[in-house]
C-alpha distance (Angstrom), angle and dihedral (degrees) to the residues before:
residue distance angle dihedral
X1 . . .
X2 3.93 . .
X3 3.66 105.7 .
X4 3.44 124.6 178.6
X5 3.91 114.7 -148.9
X6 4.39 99.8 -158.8
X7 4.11 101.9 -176.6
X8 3.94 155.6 90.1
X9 4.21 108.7 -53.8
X10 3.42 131.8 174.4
X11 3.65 145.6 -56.3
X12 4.38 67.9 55.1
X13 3.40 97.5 96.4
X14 3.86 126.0 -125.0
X15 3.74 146.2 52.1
X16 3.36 97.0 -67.3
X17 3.80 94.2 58.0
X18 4.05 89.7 48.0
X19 3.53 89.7 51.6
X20 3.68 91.6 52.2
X21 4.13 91.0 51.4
X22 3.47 88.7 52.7
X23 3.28 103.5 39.7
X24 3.93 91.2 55.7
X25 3.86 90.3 43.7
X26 3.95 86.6 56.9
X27 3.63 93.4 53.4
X28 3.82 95.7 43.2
X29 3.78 88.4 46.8
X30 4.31 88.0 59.4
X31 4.14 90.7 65.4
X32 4.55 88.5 -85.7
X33 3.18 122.6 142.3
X34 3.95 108.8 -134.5
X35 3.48 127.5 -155.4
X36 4.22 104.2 -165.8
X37 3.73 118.7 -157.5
X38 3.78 123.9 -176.5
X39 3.46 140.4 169.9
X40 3.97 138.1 -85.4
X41 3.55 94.3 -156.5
X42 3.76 128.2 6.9
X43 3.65 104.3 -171.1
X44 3.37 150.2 2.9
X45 4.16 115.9 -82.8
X46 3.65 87.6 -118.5
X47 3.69 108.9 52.8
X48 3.58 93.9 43.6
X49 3.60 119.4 45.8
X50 3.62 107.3 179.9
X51 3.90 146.2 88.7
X52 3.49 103.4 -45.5
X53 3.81 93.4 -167.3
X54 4.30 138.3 33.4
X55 3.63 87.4 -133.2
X56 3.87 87.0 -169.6
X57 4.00 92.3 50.3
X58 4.63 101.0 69.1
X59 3.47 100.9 -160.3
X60 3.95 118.9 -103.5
X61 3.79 122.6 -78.2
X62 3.91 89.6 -115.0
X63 3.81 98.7 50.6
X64 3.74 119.7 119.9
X65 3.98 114.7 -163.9
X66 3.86 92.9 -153.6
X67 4.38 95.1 146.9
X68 3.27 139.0 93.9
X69 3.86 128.9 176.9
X70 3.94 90.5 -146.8
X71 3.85 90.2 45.4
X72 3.63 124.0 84.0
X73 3.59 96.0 164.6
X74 3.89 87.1 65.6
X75 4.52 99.5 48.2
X76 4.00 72.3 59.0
X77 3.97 99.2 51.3
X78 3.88 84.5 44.9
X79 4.04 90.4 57.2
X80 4.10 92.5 49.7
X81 3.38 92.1 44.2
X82 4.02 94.0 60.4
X83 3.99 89.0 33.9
X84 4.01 79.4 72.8
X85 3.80 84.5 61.7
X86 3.86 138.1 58.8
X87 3.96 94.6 -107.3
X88 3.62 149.0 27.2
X89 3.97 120.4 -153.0
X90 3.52 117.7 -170.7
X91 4.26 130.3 170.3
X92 3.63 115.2 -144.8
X93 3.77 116.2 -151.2
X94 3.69 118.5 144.8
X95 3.93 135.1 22.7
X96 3.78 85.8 -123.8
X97 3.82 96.5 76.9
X98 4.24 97.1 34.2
X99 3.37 87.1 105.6
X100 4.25 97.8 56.2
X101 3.89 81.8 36.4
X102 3.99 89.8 57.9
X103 3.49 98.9 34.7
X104 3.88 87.0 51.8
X105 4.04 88.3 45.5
X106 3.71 88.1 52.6
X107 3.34 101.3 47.0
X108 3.68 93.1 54.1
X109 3.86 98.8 61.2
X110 4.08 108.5 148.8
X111 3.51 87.6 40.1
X112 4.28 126.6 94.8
X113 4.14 101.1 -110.9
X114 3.96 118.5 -164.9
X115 3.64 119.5 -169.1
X116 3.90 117.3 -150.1
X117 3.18 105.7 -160.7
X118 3.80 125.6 -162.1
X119 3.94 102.2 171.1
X120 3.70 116.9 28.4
X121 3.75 87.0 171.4
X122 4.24 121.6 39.3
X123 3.77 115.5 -119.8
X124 3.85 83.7 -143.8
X125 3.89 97.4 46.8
X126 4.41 112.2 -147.2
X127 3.95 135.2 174.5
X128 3.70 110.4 -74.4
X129 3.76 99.2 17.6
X130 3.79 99.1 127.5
X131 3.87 94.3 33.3
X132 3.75 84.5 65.1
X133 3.66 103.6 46.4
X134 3.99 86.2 46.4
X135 4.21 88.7 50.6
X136 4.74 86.6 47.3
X137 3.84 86.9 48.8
X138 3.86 91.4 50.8
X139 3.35 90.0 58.9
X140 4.41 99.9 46.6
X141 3.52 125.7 71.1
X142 3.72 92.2 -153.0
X143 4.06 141.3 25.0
X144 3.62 125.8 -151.7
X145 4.54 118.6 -158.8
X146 3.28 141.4 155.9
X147 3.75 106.4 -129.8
X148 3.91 136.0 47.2
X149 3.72 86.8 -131.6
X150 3.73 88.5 64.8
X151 3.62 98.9 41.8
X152 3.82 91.4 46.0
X153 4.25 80.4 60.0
X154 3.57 97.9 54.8
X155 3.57 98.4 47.8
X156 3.90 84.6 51.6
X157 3.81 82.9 57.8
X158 3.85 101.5 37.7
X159 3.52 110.2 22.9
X160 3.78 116.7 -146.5
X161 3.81 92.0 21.4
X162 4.16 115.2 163.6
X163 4.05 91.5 -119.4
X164 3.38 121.8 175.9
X165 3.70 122.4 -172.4
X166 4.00 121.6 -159.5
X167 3.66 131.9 -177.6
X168 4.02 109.0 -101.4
X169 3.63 108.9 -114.4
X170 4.33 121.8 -152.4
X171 3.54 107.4 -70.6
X172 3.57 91.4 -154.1
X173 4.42 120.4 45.2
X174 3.33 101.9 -109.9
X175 3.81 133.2 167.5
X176 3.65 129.8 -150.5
X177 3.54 105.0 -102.0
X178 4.31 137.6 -165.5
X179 3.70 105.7 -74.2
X180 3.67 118.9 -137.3
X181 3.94 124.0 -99.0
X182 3.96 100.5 -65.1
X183 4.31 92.1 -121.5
X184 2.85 99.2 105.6
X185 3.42 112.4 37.9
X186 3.87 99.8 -136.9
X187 3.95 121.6 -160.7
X188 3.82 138.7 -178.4
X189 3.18 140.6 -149.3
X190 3.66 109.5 -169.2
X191 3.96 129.1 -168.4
X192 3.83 148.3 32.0
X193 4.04 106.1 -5.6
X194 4.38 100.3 -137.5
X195 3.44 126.7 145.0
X196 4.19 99.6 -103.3
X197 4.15 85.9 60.8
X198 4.05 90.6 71.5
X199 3.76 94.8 -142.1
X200 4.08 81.9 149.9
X201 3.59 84.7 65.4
X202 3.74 92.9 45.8
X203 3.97 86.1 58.9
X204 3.79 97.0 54.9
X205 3.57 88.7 46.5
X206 4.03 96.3 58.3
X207 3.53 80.4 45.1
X208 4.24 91.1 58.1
X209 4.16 88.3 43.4
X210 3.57 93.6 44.2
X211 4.03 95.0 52.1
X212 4.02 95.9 48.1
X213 3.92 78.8 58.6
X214 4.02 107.7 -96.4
X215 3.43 117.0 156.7
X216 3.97 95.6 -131.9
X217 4.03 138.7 159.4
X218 3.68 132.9 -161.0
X219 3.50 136.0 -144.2
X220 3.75 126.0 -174.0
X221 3.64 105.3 -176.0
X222 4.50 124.5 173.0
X223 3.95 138.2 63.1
X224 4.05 107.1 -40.6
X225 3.76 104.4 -135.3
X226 4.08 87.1 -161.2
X227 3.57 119.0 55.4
X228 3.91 111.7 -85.0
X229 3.91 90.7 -121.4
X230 3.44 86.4 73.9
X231 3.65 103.4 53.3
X232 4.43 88.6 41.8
X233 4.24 83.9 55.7
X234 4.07 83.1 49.3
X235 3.50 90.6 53.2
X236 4.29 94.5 43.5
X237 4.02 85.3 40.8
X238 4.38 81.1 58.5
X239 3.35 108.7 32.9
X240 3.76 87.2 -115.2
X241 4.38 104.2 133.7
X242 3.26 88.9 103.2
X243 3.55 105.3 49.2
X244 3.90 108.8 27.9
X245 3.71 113.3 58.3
X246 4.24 119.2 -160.9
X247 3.92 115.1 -136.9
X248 3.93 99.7 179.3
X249 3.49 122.2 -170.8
X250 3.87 138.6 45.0
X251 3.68 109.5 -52.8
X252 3.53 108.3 -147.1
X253 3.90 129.3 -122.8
X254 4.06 91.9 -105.9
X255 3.65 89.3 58.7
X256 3.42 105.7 44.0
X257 4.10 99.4 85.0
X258 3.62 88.0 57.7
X259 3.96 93.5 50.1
X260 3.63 92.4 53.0
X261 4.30 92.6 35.7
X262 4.07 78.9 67.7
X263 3.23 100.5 50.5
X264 4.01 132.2 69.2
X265 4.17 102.8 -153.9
X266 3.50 138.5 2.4
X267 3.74 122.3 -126.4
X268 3.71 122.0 -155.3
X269 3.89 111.0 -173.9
X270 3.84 95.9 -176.5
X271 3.79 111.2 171.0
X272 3.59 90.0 -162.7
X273 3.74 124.5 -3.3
X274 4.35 145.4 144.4
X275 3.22 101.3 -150.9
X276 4.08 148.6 -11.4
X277 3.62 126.3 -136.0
X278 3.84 88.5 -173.5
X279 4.41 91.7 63.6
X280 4.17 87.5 64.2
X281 3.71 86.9 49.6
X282 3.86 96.7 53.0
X283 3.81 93.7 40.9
X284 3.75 88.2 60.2
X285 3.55 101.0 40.7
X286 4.02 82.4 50.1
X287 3.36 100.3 -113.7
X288 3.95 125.7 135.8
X289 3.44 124.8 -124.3
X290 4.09 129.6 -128.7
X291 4.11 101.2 -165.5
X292 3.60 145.9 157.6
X293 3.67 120.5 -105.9
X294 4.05 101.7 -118.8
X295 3.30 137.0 127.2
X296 4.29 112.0 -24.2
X297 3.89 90.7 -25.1
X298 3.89 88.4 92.1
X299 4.07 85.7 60.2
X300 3.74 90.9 53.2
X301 4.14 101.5 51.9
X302 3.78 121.5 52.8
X303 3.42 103.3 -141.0
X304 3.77 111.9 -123.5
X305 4.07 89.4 -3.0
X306 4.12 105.9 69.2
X307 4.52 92.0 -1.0
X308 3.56 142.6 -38.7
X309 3.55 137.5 -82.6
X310 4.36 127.7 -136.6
X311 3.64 131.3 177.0
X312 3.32 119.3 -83.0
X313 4.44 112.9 -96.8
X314 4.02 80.9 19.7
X315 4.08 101.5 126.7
X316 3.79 92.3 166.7
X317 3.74 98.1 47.4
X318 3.99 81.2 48.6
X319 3.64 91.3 50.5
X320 4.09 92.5 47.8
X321 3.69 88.5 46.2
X322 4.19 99.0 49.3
X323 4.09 85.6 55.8
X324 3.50 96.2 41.9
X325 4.57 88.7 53.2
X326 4.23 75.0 43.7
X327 4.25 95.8 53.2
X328 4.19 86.5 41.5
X329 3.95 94.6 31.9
X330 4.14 97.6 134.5
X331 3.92 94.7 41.7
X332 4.20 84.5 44.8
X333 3.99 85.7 44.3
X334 3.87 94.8 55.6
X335 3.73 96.3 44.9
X336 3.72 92.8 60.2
X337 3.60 97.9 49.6
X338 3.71 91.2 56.4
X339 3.71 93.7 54.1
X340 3.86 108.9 76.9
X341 3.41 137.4 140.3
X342 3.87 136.5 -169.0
X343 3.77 150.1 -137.0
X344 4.02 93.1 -118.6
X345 4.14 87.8 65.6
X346 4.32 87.5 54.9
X347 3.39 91.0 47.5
X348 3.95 98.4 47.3
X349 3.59 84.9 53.6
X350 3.68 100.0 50.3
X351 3.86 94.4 53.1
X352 4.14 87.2 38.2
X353 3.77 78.4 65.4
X354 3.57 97.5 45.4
X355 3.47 98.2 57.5
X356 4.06 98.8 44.9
């Protein structure tokens, strides 16, 4: 088929730009022919502060930067260009592009249109959030996630919707790697720093291990969406400098085996969530995951098999849980390495849906 993959791609940073790449490498890798169109400019300078770009990711050979966030006349050009095709494949993330997404979705009538969708419901909630995802999925005639939890929202939305949910695989290739001497216990958390990811929580919770006498290390690596000042008072305020070390800013993709290499779990203290990009990663680089049971992050972590899962706000149940992965760290280890999924089982579903 001619498919037409319309969304974020690297060098823009993120998950959702990874997930794009491989996403369109699946489908090119089942005999497709894949048109990729990204975006110029994905937001305004003032509503998102951080890197912009990967600089050490070029983009690929096949990209075409066609968007613009300030150009409507462009979402449009993106939609005629797939209508030329036999499919449309669009992510939806944030309220903030639903209108390129639905201009794009309309312009491409006559053509098959899949939505993936990655957050049926905003972290930050706004007026007219739901009343645009419900006007995209009027337009589809199939949705692609990664979590029951978010298919169970769309068909709340769009009854009757063809939804197909698939495990998210790594979005990056990496291999389990030689963990570091197990004292002290060294954890991550790795991605954007905002206020629904619970990384306060993750604080008080080192805090709680480190006071019943664990030998344990922090680090809070990604883009800080507060200024850093803040979070170094936070860690004055709890006599944290010494165990919780800051790494602000993007970390970019060539890095990011080494980051988790160093590290023996990942903790993701989500207040609220639907899914994690970062739980694929550890699972391939064999690392267990500590997280908190919200949203789709309960269908990515086999509790007591590959991590453990707390209540959400819970730092002590965190804490208890991060030294039990610690006291059971091999048989935690092994588990993740032998759960692993891949690109070739996304794409299989998105052209399963395009032919229904």
């Amino acid at each position: 088929m001619d498919i037409t993959y319309f969304g974020p791609l690297p060098p823009h940073p993120g998950g959702i730009a990874q997930h794009g790449h491989n996403l369109a490498e699946g489908l090119s890798g089942r005999g497709n022919r894949v048109q990729r169109l990204s975006w110029r400019t994905l937001y305004p300078p003032r509503l998102y502060p951080g890197r912009t770009a990967d600089r050490g990711r070029p983009p690929h050979e096949r990209n075409s930067e066609l968007a613009d966030w300030w150009a409507p006349s462009s979402w449009v050009r993106a939609g005629w260009r797939a209508a030329a095709g036999d499919a449309l494949v669009v992510p939806w993330v944030t309220a903030f592009h639903a209108p390129a997404v639905i201009s794009a979705l309309a312009a491409a009538q006559g053509t098959r249109r899949i939505l993936v969708v990655h957050n049926a419901r905003p972290h930050e909630r706004h007026p007219g959030d739901t009343a645009a995802l419900r006007t995209a999925l009027h337009l589809v005639d199939g949705v692609l996630c990664h979590a029951d939890a978010i298919r169970d929202d769309v068909r709340e939305l769009a009854p009757g919707m063809p939804c197909t949910v698939v495990a998210h695989p790594p979005n990056l290739p990496l291999t389990p790697g030689r963990p570091p001497p197990t004292e002290p216990l060294r954890v991550l958390v790795f991605g954007y720093v905002r206020a629904y990811k619970g990384v306060e929580d993750a604080l008080v919770a080192v805090r709680a291990a480190a006071d019943r006498g664990a030998s344990i290390e922090l680090t809070i690596a990604g883009e800080f969406w507060e200024p850093i000042e803040r979070w170094e008072e936070l860690l004055r305020r709890q006599g944290l400098t010494e165990q919780v070390v800051l790494r602000p800013g993007y970390v970019p993709d060539a890095e990011v085996a080494e980051l988790f290499a160093s590290h023996h779990l990942l903790l993701a203290p989500y207040r609220s969530a639907t899914q994690s990009g970062t739980i694929p990663l550890a699972r391939a680089a064999g690392r267990p995951v500590v997280a908190t049971d919200v949203g789709g992050l309960g269908e990515a972590v086999a509790d007591g098999l590959d991590g453990r899962l707390v209540p959400p706000q819970d730092p002590g149940a965190m804490a208890d849980a991060m030294l039990e992965v610690r006291d059971g760290f091999e048989a935690y280890r092994t588990a993740s390495q032998d759960r692993r999924t891949d690109w070739g089982h996304v794409a299989e579903a998105v052209t399963a849906l395009m032919r229904r």
